[in-house]
py3Dmol code that shows the C-alpha trace and the ligand (Angstrom):
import py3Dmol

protein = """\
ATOM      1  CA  UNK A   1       5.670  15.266  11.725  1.00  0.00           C
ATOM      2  CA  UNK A   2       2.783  13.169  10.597  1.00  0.00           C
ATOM      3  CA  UNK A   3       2.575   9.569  11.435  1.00  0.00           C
ATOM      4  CA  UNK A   4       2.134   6.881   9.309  1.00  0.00           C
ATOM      5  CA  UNK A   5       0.616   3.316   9.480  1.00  0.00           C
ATOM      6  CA  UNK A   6       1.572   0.336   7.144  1.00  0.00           C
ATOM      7  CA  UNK A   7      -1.102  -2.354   6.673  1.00  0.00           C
ATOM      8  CA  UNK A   8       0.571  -5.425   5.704  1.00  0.00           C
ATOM      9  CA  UNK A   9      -0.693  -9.518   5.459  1.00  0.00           C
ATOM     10  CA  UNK A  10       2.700 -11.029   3.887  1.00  0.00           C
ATOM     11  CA  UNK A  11       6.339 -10.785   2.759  1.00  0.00           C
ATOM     12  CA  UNK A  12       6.625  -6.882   3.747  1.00  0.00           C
ATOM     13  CA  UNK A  13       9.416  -5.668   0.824  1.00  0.00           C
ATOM     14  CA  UNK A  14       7.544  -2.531   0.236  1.00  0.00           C
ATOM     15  CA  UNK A  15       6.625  -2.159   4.196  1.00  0.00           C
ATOM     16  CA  UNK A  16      10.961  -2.811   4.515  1.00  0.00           C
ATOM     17  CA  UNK A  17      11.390  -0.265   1.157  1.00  0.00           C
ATOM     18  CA  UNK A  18       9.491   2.600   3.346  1.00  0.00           C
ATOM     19  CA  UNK A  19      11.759   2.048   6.244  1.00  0.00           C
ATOM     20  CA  UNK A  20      14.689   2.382   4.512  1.00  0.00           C
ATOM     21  CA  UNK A  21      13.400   5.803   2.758  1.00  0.00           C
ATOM     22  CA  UNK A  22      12.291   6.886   6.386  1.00  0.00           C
ATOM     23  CA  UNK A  23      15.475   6.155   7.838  1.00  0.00           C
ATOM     24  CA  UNK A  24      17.241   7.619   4.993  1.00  0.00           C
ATOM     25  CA  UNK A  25      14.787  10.808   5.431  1.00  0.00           C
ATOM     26  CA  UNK A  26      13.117  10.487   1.972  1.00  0.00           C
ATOM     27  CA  UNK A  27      10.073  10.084   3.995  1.00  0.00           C
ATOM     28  CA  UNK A  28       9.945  13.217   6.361  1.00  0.00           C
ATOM     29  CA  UNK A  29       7.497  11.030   8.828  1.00  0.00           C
ATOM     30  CA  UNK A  30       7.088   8.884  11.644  1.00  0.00           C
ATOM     31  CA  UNK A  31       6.538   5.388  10.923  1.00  0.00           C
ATOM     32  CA  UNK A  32       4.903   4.845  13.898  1.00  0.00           C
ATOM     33  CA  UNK A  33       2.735   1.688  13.303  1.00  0.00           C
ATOM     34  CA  UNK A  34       2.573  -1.708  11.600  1.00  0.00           C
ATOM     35  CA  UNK A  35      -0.902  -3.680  11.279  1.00  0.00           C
ATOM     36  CA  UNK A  36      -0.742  -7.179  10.725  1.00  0.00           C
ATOM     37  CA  UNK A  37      -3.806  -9.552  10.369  1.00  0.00           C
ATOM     38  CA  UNK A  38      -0.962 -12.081   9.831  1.00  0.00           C
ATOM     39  CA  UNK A  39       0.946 -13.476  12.633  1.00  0.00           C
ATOM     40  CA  UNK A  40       3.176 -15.554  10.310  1.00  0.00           C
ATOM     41  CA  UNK A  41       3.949 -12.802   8.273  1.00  0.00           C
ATOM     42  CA  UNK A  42       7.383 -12.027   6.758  1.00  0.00           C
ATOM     43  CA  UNK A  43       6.194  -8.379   7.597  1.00  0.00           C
ATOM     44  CA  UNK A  44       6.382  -8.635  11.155  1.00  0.00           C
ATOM     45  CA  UNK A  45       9.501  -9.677  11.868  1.00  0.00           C
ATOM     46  CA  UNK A  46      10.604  -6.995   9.711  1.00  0.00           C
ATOM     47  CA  UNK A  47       8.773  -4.604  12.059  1.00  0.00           C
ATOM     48  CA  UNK A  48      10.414  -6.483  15.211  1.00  0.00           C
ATOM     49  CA  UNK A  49      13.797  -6.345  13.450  1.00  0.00           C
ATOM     50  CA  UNK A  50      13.655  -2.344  12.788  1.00  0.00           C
ATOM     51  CA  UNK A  51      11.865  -1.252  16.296  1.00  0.00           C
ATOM     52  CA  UNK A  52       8.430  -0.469  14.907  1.00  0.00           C
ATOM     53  CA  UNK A  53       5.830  -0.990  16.632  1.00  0.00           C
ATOM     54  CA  UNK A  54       3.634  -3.968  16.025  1.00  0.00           C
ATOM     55  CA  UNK A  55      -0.560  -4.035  16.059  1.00  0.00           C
ATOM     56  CA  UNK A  56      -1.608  -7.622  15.263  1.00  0.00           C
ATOM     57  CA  UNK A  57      -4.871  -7.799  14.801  1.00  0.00           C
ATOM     58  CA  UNK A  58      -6.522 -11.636  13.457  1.00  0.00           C
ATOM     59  CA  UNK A  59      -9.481 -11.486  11.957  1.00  0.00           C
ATOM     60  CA  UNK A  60     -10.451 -15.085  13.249  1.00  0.00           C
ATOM     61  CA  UNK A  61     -10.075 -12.961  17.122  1.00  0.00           C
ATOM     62  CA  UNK A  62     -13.852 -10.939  16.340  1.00  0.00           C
ATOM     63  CA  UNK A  63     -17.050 -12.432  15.125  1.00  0.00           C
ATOM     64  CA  UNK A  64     -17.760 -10.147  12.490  1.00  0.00           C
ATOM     65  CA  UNK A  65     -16.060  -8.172  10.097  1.00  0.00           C
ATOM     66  CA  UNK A  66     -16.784  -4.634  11.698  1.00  0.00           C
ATOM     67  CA  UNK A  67     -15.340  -5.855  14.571  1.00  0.00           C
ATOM     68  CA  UNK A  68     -12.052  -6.056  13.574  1.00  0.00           C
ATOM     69  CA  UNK A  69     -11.830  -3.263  12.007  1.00  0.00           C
ATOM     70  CA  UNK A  70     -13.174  -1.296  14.528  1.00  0.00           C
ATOM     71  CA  UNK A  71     -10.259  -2.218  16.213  1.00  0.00           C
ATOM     72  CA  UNK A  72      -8.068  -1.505  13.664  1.00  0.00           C
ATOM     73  CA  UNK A  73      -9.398   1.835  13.625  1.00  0.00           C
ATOM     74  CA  UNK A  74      -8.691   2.077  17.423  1.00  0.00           C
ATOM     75  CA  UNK A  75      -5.684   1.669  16.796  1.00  0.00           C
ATOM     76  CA  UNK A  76      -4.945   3.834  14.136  1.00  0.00           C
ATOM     77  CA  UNK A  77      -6.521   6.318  16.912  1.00  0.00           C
ATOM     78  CA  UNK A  78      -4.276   5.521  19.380  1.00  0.00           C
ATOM     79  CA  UNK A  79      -1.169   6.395  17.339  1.00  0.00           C
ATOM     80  CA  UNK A  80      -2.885   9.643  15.911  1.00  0.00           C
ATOM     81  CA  UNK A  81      -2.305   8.451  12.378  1.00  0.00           C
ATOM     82  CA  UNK A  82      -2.720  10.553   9.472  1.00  0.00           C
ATOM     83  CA  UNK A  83      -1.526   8.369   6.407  1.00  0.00           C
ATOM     84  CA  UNK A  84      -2.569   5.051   6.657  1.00  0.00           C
ATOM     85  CA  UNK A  85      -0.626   2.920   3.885  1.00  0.00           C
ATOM     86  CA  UNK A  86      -1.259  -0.388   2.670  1.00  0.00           C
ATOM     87  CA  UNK A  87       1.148  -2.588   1.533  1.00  0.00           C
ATOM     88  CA  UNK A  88       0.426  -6.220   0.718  1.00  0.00           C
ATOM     89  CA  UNK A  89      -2.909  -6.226   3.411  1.00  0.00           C
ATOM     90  CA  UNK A  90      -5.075  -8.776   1.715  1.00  0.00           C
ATOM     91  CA  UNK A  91      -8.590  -7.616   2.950  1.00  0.00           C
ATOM     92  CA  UNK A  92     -11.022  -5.186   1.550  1.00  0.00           C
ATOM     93  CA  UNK A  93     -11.479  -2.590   3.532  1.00  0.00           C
ATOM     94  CA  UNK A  94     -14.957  -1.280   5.062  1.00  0.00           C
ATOM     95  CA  UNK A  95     -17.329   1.306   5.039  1.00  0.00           C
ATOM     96  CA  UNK A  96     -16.359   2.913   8.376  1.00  0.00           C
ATOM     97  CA  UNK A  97     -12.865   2.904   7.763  1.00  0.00           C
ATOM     98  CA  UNK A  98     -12.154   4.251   4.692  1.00  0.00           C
ATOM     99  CA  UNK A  99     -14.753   7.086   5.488  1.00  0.00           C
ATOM    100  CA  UNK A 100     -13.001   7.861   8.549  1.00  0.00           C
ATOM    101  CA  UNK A 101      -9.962   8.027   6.858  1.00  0.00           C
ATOM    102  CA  UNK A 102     -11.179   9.518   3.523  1.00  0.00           C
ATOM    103  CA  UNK A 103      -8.202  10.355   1.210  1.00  0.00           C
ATOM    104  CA  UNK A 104      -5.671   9.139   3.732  1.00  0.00           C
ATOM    105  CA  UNK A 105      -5.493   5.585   2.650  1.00  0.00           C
ATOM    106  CA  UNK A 106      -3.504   4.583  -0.583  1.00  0.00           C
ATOM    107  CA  UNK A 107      -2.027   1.357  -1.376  1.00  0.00           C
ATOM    108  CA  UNK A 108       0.018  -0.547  -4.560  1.00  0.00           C
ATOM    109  CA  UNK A 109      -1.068  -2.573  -7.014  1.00  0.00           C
ATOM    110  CA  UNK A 110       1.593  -4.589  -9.006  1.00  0.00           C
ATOM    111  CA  UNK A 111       0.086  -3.560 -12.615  1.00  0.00           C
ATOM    112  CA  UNK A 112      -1.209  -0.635 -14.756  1.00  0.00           C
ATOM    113  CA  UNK A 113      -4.635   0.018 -13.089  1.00  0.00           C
ATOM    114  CA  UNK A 114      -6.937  -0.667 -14.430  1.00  0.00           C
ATOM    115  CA  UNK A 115      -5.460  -3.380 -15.591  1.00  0.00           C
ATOM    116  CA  UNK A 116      -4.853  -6.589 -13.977  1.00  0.00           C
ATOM    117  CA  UNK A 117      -6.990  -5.667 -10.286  1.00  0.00           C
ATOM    118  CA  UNK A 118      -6.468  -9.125  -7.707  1.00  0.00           C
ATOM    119  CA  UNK A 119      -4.014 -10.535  -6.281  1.00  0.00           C
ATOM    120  CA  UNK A 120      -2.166 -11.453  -9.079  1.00  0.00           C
ATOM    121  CA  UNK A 121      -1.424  -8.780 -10.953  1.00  0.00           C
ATOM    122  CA  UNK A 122       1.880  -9.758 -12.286  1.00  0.00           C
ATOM    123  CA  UNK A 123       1.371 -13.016 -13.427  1.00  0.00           C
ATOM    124  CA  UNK A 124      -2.039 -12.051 -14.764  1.00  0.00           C
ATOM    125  CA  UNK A 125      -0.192  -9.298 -17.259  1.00  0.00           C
ATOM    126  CA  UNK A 126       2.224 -12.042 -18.508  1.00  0.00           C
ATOM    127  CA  UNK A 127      -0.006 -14.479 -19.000  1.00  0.00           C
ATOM    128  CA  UNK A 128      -2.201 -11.821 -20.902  1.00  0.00           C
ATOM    129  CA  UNK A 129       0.998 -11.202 -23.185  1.00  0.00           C
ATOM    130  CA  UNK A 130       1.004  -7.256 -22.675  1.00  0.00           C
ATOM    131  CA  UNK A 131       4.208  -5.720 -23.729  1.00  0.00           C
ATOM    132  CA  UNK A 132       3.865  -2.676 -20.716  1.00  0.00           C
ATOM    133  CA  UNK A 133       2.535  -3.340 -17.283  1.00  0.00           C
ATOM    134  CA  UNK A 134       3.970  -1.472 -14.241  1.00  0.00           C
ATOM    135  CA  UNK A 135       3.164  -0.323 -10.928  1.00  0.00           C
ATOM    136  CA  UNK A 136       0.207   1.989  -9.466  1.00  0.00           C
ATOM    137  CA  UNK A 137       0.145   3.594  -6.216  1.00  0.00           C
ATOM    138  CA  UNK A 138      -3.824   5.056  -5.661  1.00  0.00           C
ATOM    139  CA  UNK A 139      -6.215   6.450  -3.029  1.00  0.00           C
ATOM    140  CA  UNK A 140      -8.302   3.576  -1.543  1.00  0.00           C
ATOM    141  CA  UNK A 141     -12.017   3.798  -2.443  1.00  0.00           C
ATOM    142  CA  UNK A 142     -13.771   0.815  -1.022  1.00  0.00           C
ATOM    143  CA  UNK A 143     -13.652  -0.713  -4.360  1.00  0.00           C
ATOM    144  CA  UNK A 144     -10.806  -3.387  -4.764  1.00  0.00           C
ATOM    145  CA  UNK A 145      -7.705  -2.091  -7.031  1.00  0.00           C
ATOM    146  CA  UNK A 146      -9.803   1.025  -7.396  1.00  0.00           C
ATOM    147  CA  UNK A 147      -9.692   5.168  -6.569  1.00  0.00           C
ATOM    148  CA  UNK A 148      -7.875   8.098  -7.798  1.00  0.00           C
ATOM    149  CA  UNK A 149      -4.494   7.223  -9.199  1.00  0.00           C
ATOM    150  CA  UNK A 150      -1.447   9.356  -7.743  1.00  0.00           C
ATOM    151  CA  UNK A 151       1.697   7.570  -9.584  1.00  0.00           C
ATOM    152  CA  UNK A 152       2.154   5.514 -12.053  1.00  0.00           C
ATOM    153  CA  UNK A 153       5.155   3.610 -13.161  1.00  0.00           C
ATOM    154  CA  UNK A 154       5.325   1.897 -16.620  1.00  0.00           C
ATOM    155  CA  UNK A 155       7.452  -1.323 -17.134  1.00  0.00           C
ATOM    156  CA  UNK A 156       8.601  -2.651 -20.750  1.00  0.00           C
ATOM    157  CA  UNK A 157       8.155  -6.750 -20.774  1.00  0.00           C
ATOM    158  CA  UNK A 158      10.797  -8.484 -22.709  1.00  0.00           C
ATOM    159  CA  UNK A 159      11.325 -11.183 -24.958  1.00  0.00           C
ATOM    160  CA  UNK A 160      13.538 -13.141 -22.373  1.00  0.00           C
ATOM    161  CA  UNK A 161      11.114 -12.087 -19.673  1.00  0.00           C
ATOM    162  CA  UNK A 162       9.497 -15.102 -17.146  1.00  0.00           C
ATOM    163  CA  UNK A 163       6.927 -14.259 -14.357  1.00  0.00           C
ATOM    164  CA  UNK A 164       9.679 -14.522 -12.102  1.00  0.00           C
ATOM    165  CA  UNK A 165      11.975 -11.756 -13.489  1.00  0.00           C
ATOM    166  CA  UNK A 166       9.049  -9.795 -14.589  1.00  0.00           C
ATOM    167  CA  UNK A 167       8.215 -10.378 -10.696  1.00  0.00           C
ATOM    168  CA  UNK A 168      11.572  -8.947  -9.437  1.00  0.00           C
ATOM    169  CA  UNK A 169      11.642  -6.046 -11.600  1.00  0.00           C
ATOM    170  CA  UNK A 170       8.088  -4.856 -10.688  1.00  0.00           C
ATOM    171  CA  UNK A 171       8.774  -5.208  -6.927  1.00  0.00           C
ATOM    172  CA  UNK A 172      11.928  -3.068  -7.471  1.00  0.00           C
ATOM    173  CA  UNK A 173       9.757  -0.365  -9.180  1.00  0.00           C
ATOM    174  CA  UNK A 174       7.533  -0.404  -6.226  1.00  0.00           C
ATOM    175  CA  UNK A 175      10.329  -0.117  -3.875  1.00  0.00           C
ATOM    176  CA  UNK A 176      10.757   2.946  -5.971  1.00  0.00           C
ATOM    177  CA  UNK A 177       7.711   4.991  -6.295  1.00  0.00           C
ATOM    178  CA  UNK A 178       5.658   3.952  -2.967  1.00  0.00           C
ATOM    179  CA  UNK A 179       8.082   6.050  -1.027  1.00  0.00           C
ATOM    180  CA  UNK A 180       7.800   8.633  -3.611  1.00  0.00           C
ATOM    181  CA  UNK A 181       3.918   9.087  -3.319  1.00  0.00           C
ATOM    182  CA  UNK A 182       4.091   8.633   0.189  1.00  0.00           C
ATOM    183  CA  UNK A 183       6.083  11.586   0.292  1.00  0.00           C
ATOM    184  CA  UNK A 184       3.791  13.799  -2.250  1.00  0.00           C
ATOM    185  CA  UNK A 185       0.781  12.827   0.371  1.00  0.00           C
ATOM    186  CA  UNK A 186       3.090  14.747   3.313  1.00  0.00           C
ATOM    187  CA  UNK A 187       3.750  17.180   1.242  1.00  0.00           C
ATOM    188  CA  UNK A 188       0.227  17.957   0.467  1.00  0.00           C
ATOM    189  CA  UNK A 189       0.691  17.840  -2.850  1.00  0.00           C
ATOM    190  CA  UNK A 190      -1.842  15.601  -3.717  1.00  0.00           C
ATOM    191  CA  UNK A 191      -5.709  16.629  -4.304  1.00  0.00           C
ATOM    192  CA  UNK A 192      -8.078  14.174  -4.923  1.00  0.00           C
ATOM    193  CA  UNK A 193     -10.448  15.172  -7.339  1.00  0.00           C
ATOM    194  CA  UNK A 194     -13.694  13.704  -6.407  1.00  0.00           C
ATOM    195  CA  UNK A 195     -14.646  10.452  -7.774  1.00  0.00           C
ATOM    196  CA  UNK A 196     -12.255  11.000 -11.609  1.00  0.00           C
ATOM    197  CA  UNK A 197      -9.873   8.426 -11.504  1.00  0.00           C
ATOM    198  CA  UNK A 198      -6.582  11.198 -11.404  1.00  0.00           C
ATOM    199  CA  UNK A 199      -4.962  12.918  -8.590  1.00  0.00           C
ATOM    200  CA  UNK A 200      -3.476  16.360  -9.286  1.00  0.00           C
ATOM    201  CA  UNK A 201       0.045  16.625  -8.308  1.00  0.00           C
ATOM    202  CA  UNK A 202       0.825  19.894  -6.906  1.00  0.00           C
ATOM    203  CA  UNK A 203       3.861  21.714  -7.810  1.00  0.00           C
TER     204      UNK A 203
END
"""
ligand_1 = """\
14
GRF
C 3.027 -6.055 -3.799
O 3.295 -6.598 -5.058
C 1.913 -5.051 -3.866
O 1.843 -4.399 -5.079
C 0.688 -5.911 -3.670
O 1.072 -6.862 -2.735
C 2.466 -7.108 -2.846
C 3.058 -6.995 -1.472
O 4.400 -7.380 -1.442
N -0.438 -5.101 -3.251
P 5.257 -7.151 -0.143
O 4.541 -7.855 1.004
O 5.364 -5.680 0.094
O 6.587 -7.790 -0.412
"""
view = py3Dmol.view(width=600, height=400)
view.addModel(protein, "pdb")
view.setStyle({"model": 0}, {"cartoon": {"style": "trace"}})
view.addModel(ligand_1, "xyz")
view.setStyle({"model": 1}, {"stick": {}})
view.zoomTo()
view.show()
């Protein structure tokens, strides 16, 4: 089975939502890893809570920025990982890792890419008055919000909508699909093709 890492900085619903697929063998894959840059993090008690194991790693600990990654990446060596996911982590990542781990990082973004890239994806699509947003789960790049797109989940806003139910419903989705794409990447159903922003899904 291949192992998988979850990058995470916060609240950790969608690190908890790919648990609960693991355990429930939607995921065919050991979760073997969770890296936190976060020691307050919702995420890591939810890591203590279900047995996985824990890599905090502070980014006030190293002096530069390739520092702590490069032990991030030790890590990630240490447990043998081959899908690294991230979920919530809010750093860019660097050169070395994402070319070390070419097509084998993907994360979430809480909009229709590329709409709405940052950190506030949701409240940014409100605001903006679209009447679809949604969820996108892509290959990481190097580029923030940006690389091939595997899945895509479209959401309808309504008239009675406020950021905060728009909110709940789009974490829901992502509880949904992340699992979902996680488990097309095991599969090997999932080709990246070059630098076009698409991902073929295999059947
Ligand atoms: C999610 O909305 C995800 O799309 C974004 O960060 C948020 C993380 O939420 N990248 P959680 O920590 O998984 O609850």
């Amino acid at each position: 089975m291949m192992n998988i890492a979850v990058l995470a900085s916060g609240r950790g619903s969608n690190f908890s939502a790919i648990i609960r697929a693991a355990k429930k063998g939607k995921i065919k894959a050991n979760l073997s890893l969770l890296v936190c840059d976060n020691p307050k993090a919702g995420a890591a008690g939810r890591a203590k809570r279900a047995g996985v194991k824990i890599a905090m790693v502070r980014r006030e600990d190293f002096s530069s920025r390739d520092d702590f990654e490069r032990k991030i990446i030790e890590h990630l060596q240490q447990n043998n990982i081959d899908l690294v996911v991230l979920a919530g982590f809010m750093r860019m990542l660097g050169h070395e890792l994402i070319s070390r781990y070419e097509n084998k990082i993907i994360n979430i973004h809480p909009a229709l890419l590329p709409s709405f890239k940052g950190a506030h994806g949701i409240k940014d699509a409100f605001d903006y008055g679209v009447k679809v947003t949604g969820v996108t789960v892509h290959f990481v790049d190097g580029q923030m919000d940006h690389g091939p797109i595997i899945l895509q989940s479209p959401l309808r806003i309504e008239e009675g909508d406020t950021p905060e139910s728009l909110e709940a419903k789009i974490h829901k989705l992502e509880h949904k699909i992340y699992p979902e794409a996680i488990q097309l990447f095991l599969e090997g159903r999932l080709k990246p093709l070059g630098r076009r922003v698409s991902s073929q899904v295999l059947r």
